[in-house]
N, C-alpha and C positions, 0 to 999 in steps of 0.2 A: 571466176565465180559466176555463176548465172541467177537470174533473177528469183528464183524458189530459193538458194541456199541465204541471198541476202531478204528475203520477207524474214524468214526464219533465225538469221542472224538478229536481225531489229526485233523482232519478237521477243527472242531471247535477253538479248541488251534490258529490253524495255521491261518486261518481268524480274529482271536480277536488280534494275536500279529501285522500280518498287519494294522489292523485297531487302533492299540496303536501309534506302530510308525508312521504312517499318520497324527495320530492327535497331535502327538509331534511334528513333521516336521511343523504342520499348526498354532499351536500356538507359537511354532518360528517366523514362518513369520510376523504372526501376530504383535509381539513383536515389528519385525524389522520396520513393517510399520506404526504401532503408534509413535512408536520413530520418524522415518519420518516426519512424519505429523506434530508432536510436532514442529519441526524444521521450518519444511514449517511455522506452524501460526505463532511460534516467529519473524520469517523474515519480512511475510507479516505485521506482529505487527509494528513490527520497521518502515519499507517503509511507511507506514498510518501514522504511527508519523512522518518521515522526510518529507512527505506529507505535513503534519498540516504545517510544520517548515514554509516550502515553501511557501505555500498559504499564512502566516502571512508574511513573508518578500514582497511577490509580493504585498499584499496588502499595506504594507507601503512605497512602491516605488510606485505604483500608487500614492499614498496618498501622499508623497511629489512630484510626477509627478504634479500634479492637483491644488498642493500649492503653484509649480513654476510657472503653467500656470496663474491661477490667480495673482501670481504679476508681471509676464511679461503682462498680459492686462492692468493691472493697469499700470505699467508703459509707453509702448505704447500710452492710452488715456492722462496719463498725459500729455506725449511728443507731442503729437496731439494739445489737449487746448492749450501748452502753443508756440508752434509753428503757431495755428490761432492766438492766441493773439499778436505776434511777427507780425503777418501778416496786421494783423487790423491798428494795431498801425503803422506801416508804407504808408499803406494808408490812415489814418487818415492825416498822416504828409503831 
């Protein structure tokens, strides 16, 4: 082997070992930033679910909102009728 083929040799070498550790450095990262992610969707997982939770409570407090408004009209129109009837009845008299 003469001294052109071993520069080139070492060059060689010496570029493929940069280009090793590079690629170990990046699939590191990589490593680190799926794991990441991983964390990220299980969180946003949860908050979509404590979402659901929400949405179902506010709808049942509407839902008894709307159960107490209908019996305060109902009571209201009772107290109405029986207040004209109270009325009637004394001008009748």
């Amino acid at each position: 082997m003469n001294q052109v083929e071993q520069i080139i040799l070492c060059i060689l070498a010496g570029a493929l070992a940069v280009f090793l550790i590079i690629g170990i450095v990046f699939l590191i990262k990589l490593i680190g930033l799926v794991k990441e992610a991983k964390k990220i969707t299980v969180t946003a997982q949860s908050i979509a679910e404590n979402a659901d939770g929400v949405v179902e409570n506010v709808k049942k407090i509407t839902y008894m909102n709307s159960l107490a408004n209908v019996a305060k009209l109902i009571t209201e129109r009772y107290n109405d009728a029986k207040k004209s009837k109270t009325r009637k009845e004394k001008t009748d008299e």
